[in-house]
C-alpha positions in Angstrom: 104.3 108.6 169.7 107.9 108.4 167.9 107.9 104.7 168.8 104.3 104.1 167.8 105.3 105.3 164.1 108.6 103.4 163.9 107.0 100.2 164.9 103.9 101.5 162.3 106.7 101.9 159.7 108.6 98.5 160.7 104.7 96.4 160.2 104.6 97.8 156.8 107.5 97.0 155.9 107.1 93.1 157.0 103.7 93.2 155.3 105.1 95.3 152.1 108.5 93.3 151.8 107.0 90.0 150.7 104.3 91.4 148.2 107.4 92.8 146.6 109.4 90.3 146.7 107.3 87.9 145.5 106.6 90.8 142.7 110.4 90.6 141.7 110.7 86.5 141.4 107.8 86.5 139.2 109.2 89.3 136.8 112.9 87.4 136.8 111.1 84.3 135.7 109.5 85.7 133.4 111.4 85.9 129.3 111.9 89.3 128.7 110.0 91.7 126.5 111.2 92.4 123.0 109.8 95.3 121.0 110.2 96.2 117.6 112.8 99.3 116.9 109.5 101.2 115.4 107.2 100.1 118.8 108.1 104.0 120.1 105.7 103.2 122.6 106.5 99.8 123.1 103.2 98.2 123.4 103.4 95.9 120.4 104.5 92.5 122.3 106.4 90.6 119.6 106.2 87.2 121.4 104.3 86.0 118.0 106.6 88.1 115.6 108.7 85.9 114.0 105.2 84.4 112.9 103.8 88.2 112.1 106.4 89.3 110.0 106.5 86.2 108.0 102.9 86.7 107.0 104.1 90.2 106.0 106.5 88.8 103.9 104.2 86.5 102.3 101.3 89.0 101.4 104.3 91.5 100.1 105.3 88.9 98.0 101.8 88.1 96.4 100.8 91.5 96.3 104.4 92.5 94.4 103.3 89.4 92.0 99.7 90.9 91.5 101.3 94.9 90.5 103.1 92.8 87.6 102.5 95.0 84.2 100.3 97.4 86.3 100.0 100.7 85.3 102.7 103.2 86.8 101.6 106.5 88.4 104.4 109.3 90.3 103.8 112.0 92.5 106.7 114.1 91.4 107.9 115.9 94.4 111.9 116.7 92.8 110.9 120.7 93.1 110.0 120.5 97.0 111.7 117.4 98.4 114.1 116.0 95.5 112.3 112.8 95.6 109.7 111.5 93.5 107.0 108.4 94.6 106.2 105.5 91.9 103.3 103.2 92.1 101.9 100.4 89.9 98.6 100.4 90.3 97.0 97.0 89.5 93.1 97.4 88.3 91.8 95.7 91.5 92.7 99.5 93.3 92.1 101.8 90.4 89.1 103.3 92.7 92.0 104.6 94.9 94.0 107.0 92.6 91.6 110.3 93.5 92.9 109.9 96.8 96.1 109.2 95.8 96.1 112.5 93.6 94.7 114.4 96.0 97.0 113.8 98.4 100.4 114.1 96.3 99.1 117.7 95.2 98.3 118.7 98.5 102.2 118.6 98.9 104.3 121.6 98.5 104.8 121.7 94.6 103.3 118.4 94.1 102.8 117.0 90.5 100.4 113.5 90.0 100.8 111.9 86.7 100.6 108.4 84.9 104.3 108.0 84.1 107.7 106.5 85.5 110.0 108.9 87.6 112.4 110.3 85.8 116.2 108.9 85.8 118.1 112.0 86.0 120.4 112.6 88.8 118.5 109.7 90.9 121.0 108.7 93.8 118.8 105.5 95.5 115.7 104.5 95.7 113.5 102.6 98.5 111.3 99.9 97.1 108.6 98.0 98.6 106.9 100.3 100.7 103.8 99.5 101.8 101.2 102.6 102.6 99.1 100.2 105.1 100.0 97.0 106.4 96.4 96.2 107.6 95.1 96.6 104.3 95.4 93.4 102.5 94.6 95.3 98.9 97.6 97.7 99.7 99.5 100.2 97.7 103.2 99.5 97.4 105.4 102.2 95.9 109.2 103.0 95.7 110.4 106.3 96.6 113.0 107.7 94.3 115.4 110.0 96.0 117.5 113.0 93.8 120.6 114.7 93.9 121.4 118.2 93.4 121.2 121.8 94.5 119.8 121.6 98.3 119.1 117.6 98.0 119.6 116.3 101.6 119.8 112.8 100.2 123.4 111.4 101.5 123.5 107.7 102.0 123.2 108.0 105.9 119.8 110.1 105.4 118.3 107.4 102.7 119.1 104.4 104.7 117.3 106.4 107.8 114.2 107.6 105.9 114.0 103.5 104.3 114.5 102.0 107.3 111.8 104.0 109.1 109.4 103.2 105.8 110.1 99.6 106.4 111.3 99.8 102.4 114.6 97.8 100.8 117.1 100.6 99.9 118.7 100.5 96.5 121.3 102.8 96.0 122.2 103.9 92.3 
């Protein structure tokens, strides 16, 4: 019986070996994967990004072009989070400022008006963020970070947050 398994185990193997092997070949030929630092789940194949991200750039640039002279609108957060959000909002996305006011005040201490953030005790900012990449007609807004009593903003933690929001960080 003890033989009958070994040579059981030794016929899998010869049948096995070459369906893995041949497995292994075709993976070294093969360029490697490269995934974007934000692809957590790395499922974003960026074979075509190069291409992507310059269309990104593009529609950032024409979009940055149309919020020229636009009205501004802040969701002060300086009580809660020592930060406060600027937007221009152009008239082609007026219709989505109840949103945008709802969801500022339903932050901790949240404050939605139509003026610039204040200067005072700003430390950096990060411009260009875009709220939805998929949305051609996107909102793009800068977050202004403060300092302070309690503010965590050091450079290190800016550069983190900015990076992560795919923004330009400016410090002041």
């Amino acid at each position: 019986m003890r033989c009958f398994f070994q040579s059981s185990i030794v016929a899998l193997a010869l049948v096995v070996s070459p369906v893995l092997h041949a497995g292994s070949d075709q993976k070294a030929h093969q360029s490697p994967k490269k995934y974007d630092k934000h692809d957590v789940l790395k499922d974003d194949h960026l074979d075509d990004h190069d291409h992507h991200e310059e269309e990104e750039a593009e529609m950032l640039k024409k979009r940055l072009a149309e919020m020229k002279g636009a009205d501004i609108y802040s969701c002060h957060l300086q009580d809660f989070s020592h930060q406060c959000r600027e937007y221009p909002i152009p008239e082609d996305v007026k219709s989505k400022l109840p949103d945008l006011k709802q969801s500022c005040e339903s932050m901790p201490q949240g404050r939605f008006n139509s003026r610039k953030c204040p200067p005072d005790n700003l430390v950096g900012k990060c411009i260009h963020i875009q709220r939805n990449y998929h949305d051609p007609k996107t909102l793009i807004y800068d977050n202004h970070y403060y300092g302070g009593d309690g503010s965590p903003w050091t450079r290190d933690e800016m550069a983190r947050v900015c990076e992560d929001l795919e923004g330009e960080l400016v410090l002041e």
